[in-house]
N, C-alpha and C positions, 0 to 999 in steps of 0.2 A: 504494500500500500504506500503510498508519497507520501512523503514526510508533513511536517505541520506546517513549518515557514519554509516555504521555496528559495526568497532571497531575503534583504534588511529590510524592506519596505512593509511585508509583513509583519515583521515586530514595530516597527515603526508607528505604522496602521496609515490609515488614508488620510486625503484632504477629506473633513469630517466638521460638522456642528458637534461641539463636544456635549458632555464632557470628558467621553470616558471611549476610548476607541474597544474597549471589552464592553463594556456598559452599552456603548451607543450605536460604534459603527458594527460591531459583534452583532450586536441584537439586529439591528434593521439587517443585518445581511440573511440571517433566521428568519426572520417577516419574508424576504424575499423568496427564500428558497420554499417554503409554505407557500407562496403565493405562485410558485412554477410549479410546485405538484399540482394544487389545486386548478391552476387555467382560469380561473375567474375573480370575477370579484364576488367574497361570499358576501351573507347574511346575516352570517352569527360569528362571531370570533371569540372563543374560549382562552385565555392564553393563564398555563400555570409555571409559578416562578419555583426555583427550589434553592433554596439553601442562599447565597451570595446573591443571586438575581431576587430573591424573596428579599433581602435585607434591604437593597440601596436601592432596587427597580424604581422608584418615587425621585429621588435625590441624583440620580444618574441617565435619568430621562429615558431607560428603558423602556417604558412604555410607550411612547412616542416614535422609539426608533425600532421596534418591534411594530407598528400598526404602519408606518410611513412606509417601511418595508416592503408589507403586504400592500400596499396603496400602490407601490411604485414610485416610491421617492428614492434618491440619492441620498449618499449621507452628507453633499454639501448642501443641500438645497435650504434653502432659507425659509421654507414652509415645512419643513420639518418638525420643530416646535409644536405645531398647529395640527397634525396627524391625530390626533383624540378627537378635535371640533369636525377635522374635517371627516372623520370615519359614523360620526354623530349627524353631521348636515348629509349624509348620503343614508341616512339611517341603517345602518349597518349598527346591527344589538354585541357590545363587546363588553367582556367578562374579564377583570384580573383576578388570578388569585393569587395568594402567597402557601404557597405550603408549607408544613413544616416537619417534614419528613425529608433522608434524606434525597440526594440525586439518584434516581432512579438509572440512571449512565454514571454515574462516580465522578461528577465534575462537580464543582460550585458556581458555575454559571450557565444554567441549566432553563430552559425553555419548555415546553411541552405546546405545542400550538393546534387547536382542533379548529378547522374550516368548514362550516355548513351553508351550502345553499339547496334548498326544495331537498330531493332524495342524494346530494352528492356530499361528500365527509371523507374528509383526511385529516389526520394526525399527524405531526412530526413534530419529535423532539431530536433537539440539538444543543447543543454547546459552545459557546464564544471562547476560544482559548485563546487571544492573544491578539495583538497590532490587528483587530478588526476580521479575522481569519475563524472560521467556525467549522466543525464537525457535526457533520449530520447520524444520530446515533439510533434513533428507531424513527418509520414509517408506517403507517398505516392506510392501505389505501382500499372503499370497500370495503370495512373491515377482515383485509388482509394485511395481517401485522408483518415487518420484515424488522431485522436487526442487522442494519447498516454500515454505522462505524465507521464511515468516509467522507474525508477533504474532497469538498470540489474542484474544477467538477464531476457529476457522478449523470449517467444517461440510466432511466429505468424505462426499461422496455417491456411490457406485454405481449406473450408469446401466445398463437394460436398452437396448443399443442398438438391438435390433430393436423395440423398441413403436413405435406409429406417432404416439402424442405423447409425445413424448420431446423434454425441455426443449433447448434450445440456449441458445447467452451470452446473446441480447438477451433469449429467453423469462426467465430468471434475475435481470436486470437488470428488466424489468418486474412479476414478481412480487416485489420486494422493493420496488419502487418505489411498487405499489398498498398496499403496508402500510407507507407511508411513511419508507421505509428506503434507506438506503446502503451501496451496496456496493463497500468500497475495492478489490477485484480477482477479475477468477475466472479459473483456470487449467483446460483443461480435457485429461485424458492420457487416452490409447486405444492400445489393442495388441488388436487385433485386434477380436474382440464384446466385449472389456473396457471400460469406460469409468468411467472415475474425474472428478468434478467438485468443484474445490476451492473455496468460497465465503471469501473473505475479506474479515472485519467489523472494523466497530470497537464495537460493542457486541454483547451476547447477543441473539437475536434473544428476541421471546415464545414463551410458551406456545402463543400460536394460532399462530403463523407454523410452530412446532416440529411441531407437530400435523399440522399442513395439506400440509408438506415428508413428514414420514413418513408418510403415508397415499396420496402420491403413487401411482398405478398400476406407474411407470414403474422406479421405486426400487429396488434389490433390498436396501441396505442404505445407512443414515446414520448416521453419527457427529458429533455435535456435541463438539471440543475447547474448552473454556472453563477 
């Protein structure tokens, strides 16, 4: 799997509204990545804090940078701040909690973020470990729970498992390898005709590669987190 920090700018963290590139740009990078599984703009937004995110989330403007996230803010954006009023003026019904148990992933800044609209629902929890850089630790999509554990970014793909080509690990490993590409791990989950395939990178893959994956026969749906 790729390391945490790539290069310094990671520990660094980004051009950011502060205060807190763990606190702030961490957390809105968590909103986003929720908000690329999801595909929409939900309805209900559940968001539970645990441990270190339960302490300062108020004082470190997590909360703000966790909903801006899912909004699609940047973390320079100067309407950042304003991610509550404005998740409230689109009526979007949103929940903080603080827990007080511990990190259900072993981190102290720990997220759990549940997206609803009409019959669609996902979960993901994750973790802000640093210069604004976060680890995505369990998903749920469907409730189809997966334990994930990967730096973006990470491509989940929906396998039709009955087609008759239908990718397998080394098939995955070979087409990434003809577009000369590395792939630091694949996970692959199945519950039944379910089948979930988690590609993890260490850079965004292309345009064409993006193309050529979603046009798949076999696919029924992909998400690239980045």
């Amino acid at each position: 799997m790729a390391n945490t920090f790539r290069s310094v700018f990671d520990i660094i963290g980004p051009i950011m509204v502060g205060p807190s590139s763990s606190h702030t740009a961490g957390a809105l990078a968590l909103g986003k990545a929720a908000a690329q599984l999801f595909g929409m703009l939900p309805k209900k937004i559940t968001i539970q804090y645990y441990e270190s995110f339960a302490d300062t989330h108020l004082g470190h403007g997590t909360d703000f940078a966790i909903l801006g996230g899912i909004l699609g803010l940047n973390a320079d954006d100067p309407m950042l701040p304003n991610a509550v009023e404005m998740a409230e003026s689109q009526h979007i019904e949103v929940h903080f909690i603080e827990e007080k148990v511990p990190s259900p992933v072993g981190h102290p800044n720990t997220a759990r973020m549940t997206l609803e609209r009409d019959d669609l629902r996902i979960v993901a929890t994750g973790s802000s470990v640093g210069g604004g850089t976060i680890a995505l630790n369990q998903v749920e999509i469907a409730e189809f729970p997966m334990t994930i554990d990967g730096y973006l970014p990470l491509y989940f793909i929906k396998q039709n498992s009955h087609h008759l080509g239908l990718f397998k690990m080394e098939d995955w490993e070979d087409f990434f390898k003809k577009h000369g590409y590395h792939l630091t791990d694949i996970r692959i989950f199945r519950e039944g005709e379910l089948e979930w395939v988690i590609l993890y990178m260490e850079t965004t893959p292309s345009s064409l590669m993006i193309s050529e994956i979603n046009n798949m026969p076999f696919i029924e749906q992909a998400i690239l987190i980045k």
